[in-house]
C-alpha positions as CSV (number, residue, x, y, z in Angstrom):
1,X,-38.6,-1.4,-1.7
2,X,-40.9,-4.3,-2.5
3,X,-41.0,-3.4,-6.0
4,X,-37.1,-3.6,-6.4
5,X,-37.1,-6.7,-4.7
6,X,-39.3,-8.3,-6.8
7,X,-37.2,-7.6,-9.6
8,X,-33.9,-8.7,-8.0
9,X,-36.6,-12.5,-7.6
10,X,-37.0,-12.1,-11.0
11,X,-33.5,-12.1,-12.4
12,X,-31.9,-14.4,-9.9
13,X,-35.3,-16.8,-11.1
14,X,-33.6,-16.3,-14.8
15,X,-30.4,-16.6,-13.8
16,X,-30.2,-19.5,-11.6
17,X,-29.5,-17.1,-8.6
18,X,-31.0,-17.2,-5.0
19,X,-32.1,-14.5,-2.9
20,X,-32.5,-14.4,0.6
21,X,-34.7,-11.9,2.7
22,X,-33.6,-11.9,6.3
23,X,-33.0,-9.0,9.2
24,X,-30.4,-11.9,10.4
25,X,-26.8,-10.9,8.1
26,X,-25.4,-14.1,10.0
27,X,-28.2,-16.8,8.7
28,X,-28.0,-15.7,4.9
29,X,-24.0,-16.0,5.2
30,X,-24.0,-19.1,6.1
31,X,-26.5,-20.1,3.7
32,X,-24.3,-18.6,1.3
33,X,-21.1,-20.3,2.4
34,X,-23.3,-23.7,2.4
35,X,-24.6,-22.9,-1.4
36,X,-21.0,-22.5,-2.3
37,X,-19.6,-25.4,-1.3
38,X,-22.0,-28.0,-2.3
39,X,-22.2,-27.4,-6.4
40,X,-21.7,-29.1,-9.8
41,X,-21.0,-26.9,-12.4
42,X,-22.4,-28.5,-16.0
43,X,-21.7,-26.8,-19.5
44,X,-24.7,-26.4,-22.3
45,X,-24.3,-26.9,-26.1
46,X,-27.3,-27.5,-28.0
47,X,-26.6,-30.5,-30.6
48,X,-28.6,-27.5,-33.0
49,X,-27.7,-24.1,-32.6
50,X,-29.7,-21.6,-34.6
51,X,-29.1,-17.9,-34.7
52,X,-32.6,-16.3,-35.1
53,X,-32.3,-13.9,-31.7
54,X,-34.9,-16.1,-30.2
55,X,-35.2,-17.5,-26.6
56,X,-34.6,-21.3,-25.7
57,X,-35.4,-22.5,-22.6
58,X,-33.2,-25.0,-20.7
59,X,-34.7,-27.8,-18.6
60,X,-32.3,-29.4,-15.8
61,X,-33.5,-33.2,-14.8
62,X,-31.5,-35.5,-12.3
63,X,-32.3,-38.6,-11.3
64,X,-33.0,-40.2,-8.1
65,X,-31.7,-38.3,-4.8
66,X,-32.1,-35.5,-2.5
67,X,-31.2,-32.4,-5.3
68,X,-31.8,-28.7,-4.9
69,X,-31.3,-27.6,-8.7
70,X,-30.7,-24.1,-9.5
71,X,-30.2,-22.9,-13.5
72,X,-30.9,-20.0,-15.9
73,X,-33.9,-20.5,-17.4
74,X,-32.5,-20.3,-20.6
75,X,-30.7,-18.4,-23.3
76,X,-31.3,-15.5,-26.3
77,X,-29.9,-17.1,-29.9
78,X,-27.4,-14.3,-30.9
């Protein structure tokens, strides 16, 4: 079990995603709930885009504030 949860922390961790590890159903709802109404949503273009198959990572920066920031931690040129 641990080793499948590791890997669900791994691709929410790429992904941007959260995970939550509770016996209490109620507490991670509302977390949930929470997450999903506090968001921005922001687009991605790079100003180069090369098709070589290779992985870019992206870096997320915001200024000043109190700012949980989740994002994938990049993407695969295709």
């Amino acid at each position: 079990m641990r080793r499948i949860f590791a890997l669900i922390l791994v691709m929410a961790k790429a992904t941007g995603g959260l995970t939550e590890s509770t016996q209490n159903p109620a507490f991670a709802l509302r977390q949930a709930s929470e997450a999903s109404r506090n968001y921005y949503l922001l687009y991605y273009r790079p100003q180069i885009y090369r098709v070589d198959g290779k992985f870019r990572r992206i870096e997320v920066k915001v200024k000043g504030g109190r700012y949980r920031i989740t994002h994938r931690a990049g993407y695969i040129t295709d």
